[in-house]
C-alpha positions as CSV (number, residue, x, y, z in Angstrom):
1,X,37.3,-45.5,-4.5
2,X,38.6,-42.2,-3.4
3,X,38.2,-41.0,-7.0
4,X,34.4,-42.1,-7.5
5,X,33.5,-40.1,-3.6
6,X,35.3,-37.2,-5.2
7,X,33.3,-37.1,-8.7
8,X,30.1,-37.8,-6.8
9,X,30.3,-35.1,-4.4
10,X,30.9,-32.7,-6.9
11,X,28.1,-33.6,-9.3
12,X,26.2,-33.3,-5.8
13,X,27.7,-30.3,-4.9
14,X,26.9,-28.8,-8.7
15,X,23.5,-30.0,-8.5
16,X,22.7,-28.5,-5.5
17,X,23.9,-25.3,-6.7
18,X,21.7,-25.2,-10.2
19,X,19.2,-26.1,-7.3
20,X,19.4,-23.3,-5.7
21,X,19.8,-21.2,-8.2
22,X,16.4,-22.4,-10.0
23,X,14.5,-21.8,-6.4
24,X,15.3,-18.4,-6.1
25,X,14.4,-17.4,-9.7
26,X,11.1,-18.7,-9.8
27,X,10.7,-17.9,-6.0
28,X,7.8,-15.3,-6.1
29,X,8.3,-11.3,-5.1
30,X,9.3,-10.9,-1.7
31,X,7.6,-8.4,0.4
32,X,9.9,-7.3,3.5
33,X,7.5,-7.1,6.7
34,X,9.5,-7.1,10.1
35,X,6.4,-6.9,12.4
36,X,4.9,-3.1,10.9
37,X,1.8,-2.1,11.8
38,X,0.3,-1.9,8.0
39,X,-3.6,-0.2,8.6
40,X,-1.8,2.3,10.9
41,X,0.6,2.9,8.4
42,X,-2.4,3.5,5.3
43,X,-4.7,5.0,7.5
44,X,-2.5,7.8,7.5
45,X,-3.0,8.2,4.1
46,X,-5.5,10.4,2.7
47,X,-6.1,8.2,-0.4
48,X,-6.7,5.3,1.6
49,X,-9.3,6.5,3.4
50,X,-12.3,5.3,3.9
51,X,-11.7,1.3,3.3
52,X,-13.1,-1.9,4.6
53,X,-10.6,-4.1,6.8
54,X,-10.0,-7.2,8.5
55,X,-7.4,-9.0,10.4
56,X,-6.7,-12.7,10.0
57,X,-4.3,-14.9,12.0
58,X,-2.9,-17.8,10.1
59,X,-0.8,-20.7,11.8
60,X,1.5,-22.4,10.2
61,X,4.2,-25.1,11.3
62,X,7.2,-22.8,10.7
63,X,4.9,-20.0,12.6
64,X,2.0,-17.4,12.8
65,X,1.4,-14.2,11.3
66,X,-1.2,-11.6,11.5
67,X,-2.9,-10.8,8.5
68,X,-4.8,-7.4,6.9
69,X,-6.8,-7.5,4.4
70,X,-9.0,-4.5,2.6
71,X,-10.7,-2.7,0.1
72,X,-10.6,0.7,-0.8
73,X,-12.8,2.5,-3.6
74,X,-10.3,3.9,-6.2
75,X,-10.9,6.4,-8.3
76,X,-11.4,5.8,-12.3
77,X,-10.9,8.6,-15.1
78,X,-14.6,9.4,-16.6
79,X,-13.6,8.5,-19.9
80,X,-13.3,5.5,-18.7
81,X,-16.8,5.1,-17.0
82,X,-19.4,3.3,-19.1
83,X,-23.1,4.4,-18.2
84,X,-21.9,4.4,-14.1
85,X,-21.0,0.3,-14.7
86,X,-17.6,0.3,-13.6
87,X,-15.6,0.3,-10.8
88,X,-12.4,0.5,-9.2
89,X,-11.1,-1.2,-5.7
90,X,-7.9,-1.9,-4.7
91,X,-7.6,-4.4,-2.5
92,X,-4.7,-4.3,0.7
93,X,-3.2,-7.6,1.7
94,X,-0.5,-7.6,4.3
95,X,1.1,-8.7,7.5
96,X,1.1,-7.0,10.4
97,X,2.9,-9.7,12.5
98,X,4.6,-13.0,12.3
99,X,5.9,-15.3,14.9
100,X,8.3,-17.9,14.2
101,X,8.7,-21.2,15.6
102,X,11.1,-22.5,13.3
103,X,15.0,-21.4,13.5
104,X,15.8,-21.8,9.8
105,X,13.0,-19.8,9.0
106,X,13.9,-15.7,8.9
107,X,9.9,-14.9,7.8
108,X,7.3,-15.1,5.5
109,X,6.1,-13.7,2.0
110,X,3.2,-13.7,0.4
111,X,1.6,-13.9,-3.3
112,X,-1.5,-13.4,-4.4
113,X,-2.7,-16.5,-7.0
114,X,-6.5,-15.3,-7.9
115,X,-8.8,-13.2,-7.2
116,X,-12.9,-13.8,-8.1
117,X,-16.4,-12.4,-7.7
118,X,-19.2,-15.4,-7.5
119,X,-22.1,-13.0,-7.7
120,X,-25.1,-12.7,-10.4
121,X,-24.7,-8.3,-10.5
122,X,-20.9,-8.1,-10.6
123,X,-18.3,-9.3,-12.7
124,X,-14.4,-8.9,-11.6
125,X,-11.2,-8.2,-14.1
126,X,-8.2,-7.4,-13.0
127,X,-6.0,-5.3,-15.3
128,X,-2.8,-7.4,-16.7
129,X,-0.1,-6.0,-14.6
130,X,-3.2,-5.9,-11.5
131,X,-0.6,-5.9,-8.1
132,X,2.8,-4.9,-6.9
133,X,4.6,-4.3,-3.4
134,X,4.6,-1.3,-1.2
135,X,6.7,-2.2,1.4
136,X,4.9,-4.4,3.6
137,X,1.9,-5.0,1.7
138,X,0.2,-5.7,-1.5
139,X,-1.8,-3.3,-3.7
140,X,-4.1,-5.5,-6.0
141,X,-6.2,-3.2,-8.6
142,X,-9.5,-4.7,-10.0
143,X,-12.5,-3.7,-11.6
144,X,-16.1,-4.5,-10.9
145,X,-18.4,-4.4,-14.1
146,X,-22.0,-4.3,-13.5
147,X,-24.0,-7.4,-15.5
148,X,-27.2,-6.9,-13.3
149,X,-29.4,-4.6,-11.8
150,X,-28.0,-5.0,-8.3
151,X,-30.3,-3.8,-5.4
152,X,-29.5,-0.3,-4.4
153,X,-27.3,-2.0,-1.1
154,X,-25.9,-5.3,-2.3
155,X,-23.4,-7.3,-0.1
156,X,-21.0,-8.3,-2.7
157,X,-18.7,-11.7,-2.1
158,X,-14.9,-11.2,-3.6
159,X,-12.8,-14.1,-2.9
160,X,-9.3,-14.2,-2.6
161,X,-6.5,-17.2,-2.8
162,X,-2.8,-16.4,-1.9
163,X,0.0,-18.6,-0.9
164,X,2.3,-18.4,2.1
165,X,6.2,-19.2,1.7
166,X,8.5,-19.5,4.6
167,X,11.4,-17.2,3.7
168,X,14.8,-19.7,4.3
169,X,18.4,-18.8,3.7
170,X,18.2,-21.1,0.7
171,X,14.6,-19.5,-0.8
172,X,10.9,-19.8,0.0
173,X,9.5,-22.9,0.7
174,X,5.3,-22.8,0.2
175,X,4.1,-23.7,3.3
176,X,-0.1,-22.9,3.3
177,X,-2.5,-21.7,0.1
178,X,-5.3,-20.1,1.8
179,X,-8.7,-18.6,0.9
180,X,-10.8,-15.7,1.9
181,X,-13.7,-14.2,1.2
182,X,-14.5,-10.3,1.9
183,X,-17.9,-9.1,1.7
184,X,-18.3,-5.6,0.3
185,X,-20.5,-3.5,0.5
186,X,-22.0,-1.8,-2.5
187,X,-23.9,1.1,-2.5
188,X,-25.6,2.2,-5.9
């Protein structure tokens, strides 16, 4: 008897550590945000300024946090211009707060799953390696190519899906997909 409750706690014991060890590797990038205030933080750079922003509060069962989101117009080598039909945004997501209801929980991360453009002027691509971390916040690059005509000021609707993970001594559990929509303003 003593012998079986010894072999089965240590397949459980083993399991539990390949567990682990899978959850963390495909957990996704973590981005480290301990309550900074992100637009005060870009505003104070030159290069991000001017951008469209936003604020969003999300609640969660593990907690709240505080989002940003924005656009910036970035700026694209001429070679690469084709008759004035593309351009270059970079979109901010980040958090500027999170409160946390749940002990186990130390925070949360999030990762960007899509990003698209349901509009009959614009069409969106984002390049193959199109975000990354900057301390507290995500830089997504994407391109708008013009299909259309668009009236010389056009409201254009980019929509953007991202999950929220609870950050846990053991990994990130997904706790919330959400969806967004920005509308930005073009002027042509």
């Amino acid at each position: 008897m003593k012998r079986h409750t010894k072999s089965f706690l240590l397949i459980f014991i083993f399991s539990l550590i390949i567990l682990l060890f899978l959850w963390q590797y495909y957990s996704p990038r973590s981005l480290n945000v301990m309550g900074k205030d992100t637009f005060n933080k870009l505003t104070e750079m030159d290069s991000f300024y001017p951008w469209y922003f936003e604020y969003k509060t999300i609640n969660t069962y593990a907690g709240s946090l505080r989002l940003i989101l924005g656009i910036h117009p970035g700026y694209i080598n001429a070679s690469k211009l084709v008759q004035g039909s593309l351009y270059l945004y970079t979109i901010v997501l980040g958090k500027v707060s999170e409160n946390i209801s749940l002990p186990i929980v130390t925070g949360f991360t999030i990762e960007i799953i899509d990003v698209t453009c349901n509009d009959v002027y614009f069409i969106i691509e984002c390049p193959t390696n199109y975000w990354w971390n900057m301390d507290d916040h995500i830089l997504l690059k994407i391109y708008l190519i013009k299909s259309e005509n668009p009236p010389k000021e056009h409201i254009l609707p980019i929509t953007i899906k991202f999950k929220i993970y609870a950050l846990m001594p053991i990994g990130y559990l997904p706790i919330q997909t959400i969806q967004h929509t920005i509308h930005l303003k073009i002027n042509e």
